[in-house]
N, C-alpha and C positions, 0 to 999 in steps of 0.2 A: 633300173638301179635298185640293187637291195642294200639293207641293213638290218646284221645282225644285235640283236640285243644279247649280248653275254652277261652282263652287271649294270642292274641299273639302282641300287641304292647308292647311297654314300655312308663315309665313317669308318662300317663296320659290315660284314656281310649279317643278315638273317636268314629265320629258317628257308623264307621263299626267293630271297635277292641277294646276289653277288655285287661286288663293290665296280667302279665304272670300267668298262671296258664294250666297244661296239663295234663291229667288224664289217668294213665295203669290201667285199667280195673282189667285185667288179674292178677297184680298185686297186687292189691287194695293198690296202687302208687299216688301219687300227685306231679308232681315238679313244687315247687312254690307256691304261693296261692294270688295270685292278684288280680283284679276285676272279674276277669272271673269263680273265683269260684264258685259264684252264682249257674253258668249251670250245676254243681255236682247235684241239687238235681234234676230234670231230667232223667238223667244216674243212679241213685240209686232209682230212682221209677222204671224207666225201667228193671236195672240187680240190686235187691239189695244187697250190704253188709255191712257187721255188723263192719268192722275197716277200718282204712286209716292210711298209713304212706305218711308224706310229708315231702319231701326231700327243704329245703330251701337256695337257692343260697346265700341270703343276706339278711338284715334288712330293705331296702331303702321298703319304702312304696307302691310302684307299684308292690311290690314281697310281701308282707305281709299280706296289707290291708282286704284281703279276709278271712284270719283266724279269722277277727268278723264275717265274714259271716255263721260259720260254725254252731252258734247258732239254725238259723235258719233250715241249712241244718240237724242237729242233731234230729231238734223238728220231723219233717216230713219227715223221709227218715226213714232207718234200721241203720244206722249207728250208731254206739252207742259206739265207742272206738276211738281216734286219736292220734297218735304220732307224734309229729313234731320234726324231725332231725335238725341241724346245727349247726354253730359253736358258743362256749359258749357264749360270747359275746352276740353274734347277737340274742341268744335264751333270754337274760337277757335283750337286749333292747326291744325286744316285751313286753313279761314279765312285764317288770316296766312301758311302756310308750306309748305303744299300747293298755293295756289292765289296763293302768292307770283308777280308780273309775272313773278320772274328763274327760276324752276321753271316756271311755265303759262302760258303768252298771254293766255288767254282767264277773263275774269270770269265765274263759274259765276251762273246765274239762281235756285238752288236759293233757298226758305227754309230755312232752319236753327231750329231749336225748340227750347230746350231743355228737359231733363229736371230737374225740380227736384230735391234732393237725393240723398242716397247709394240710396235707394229711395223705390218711390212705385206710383201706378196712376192711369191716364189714357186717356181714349177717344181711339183715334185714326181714323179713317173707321167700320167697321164691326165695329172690334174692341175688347178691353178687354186693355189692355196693361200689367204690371205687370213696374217693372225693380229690381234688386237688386245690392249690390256683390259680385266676386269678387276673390278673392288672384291678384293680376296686379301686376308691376311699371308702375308707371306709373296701377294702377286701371282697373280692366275693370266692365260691367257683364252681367248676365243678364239674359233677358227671358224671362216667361211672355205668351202671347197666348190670349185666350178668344174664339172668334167661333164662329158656326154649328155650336154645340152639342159644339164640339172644342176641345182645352184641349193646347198644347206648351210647349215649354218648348227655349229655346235658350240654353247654358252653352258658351262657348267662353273659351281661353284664360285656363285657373283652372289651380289647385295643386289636383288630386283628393282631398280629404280629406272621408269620409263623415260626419264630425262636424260639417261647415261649415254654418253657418245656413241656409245656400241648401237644403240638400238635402233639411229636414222642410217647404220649400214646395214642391216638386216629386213630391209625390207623385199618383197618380189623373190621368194623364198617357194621352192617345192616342200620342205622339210624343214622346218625349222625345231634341234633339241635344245630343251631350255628347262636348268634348274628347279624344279617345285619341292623345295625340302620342311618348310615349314607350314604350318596353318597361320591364320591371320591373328590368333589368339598370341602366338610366338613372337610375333614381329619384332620387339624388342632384341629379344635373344637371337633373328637371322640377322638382323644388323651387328648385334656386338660382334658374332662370330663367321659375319660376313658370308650371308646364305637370301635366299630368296623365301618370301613367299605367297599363297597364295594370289589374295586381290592383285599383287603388283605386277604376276607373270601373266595375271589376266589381264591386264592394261597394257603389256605389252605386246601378246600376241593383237589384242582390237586393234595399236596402233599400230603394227609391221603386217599385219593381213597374209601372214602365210601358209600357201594348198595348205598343207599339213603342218598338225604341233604333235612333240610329243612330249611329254613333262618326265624329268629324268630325276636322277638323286635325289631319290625319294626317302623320307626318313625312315631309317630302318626300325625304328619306333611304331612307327604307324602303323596302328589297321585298318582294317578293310573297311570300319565304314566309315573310317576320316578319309581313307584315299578314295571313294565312294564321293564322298561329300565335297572334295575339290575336285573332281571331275566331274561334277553334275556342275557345279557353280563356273567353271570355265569354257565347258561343252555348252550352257545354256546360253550365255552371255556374248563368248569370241564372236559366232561367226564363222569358222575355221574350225576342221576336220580333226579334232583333239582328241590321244589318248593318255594314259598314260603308259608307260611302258615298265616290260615284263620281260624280266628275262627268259627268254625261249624266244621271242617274239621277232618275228622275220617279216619287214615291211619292204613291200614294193611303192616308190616312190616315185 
């Protein structure tokens, strides 16, 4: 099973990172659809296919914005069906406000699906997909995906707290992506504004013990030797096979 990294800050893109978007091949998977979507048409000239389901955490715009992108990806690629998952709400603010006449031209062909309530589990093409809420202004969701004998788990934009309901289902994990956007210095500020960091995604991978971590929406602030500096201090401590992740970055899992 791979996983493509297309966007792995949050916010805002910078010079090195795209905003969230990750792509299962294998799947014909999307979670999220941020700026980084863009690089789908690429990977679909390269292996093409003809659907995509995207799994979407939230409505905030760093998770979205890309679903105008698909336009493009549609015209020149095989792609030619999209389903976008999530919860009603959040499907309804794109819907009316993203994809408003006076913000986008063009009427998107997606289906839109929604997710019935605050958690649940549901087949979606070839996988078994179960989503959960997280501490996110505005309501965020998690998603665990089970398919071809591999089980991940994707947790973006949460308040990192290792007592949260989410984190006794995350355990026994091939992959598990999980939030790192602030330093421990910030802590205050990932709480007000409902972000993870440091020490706490470290406490959470020791206690869910999964193959692999990869630390995602990463502050598009940050350089290289504060993201240097949390991945020495969670690579030395987990236990667990930790990077962080890079857009370009294609993991076999």
């Amino acid at each position: 099973m791979r996983i493509h990294c297309f966007g792995t800050t949050g916010y805002h893109p910078s010079p090195n990172r795209h905003t969230a978007a990750y792509y299962l091949p294998e799947l014909s998977m999307m979670l999220d659809a941020g700026t980084g979507l863009f690089r789908l048409i690429e990977c679909l000239q390269q292996e093409p296919n003809q659907s995509l389901d995207i799994l979407l955490s939230h409505a905030h715009l760093d998770h979205t914005v890309g679903l105008t992108f698909l336009i493009d990806v549609m015209a020149v690629t095989s792609l030619k069906k999209v389903r976008v998952h999530g919860a009603i709400d959040k499907l309804n603010a794109v819907r009316d406000h993203l994809f408003n006449p006076l913000l986008f031209p063009v009427e998107p062909s997606f289906e839109f699906i929604s997710l019935e309530g605050e958690s649940g589990c549901k087949q979606i093409g070839d996988s078994q997909v179960h989503w959960f809420p997280l501490e996110h202004p505005g309501g965020s969701l998690g998603f665990i995906i089970e398919a071809a004998g591999k089980r991940l788990a994707y947790v973006s934009d949460t308040v990192s707290r290792v007592e949260a309901e989410y984190v006794s289902m995350i355990h026994g994990l091939d992959l598990l992506l999980h939030e790192c956007y602030f330093a421990d210095d910030q802590m205050e500020f990932a709480i007000r504004t409902g972000h993870s960091w440091t020490s706490e995604v470290e406490n959470i991978i020791q206690t869910t013990k999964p193959r692999r971590a990869l630390l995602i929406h990463i502050n598009p602030l940050a350089n290289q030797e504060l993201i240097e500096r949390m991945l020495l201090r969670v690579t030395k401590l987990s236990g667990t096979h930790v990077q962080i992740a890079e857009d370009g970055l294609i993991l076999n899992f």
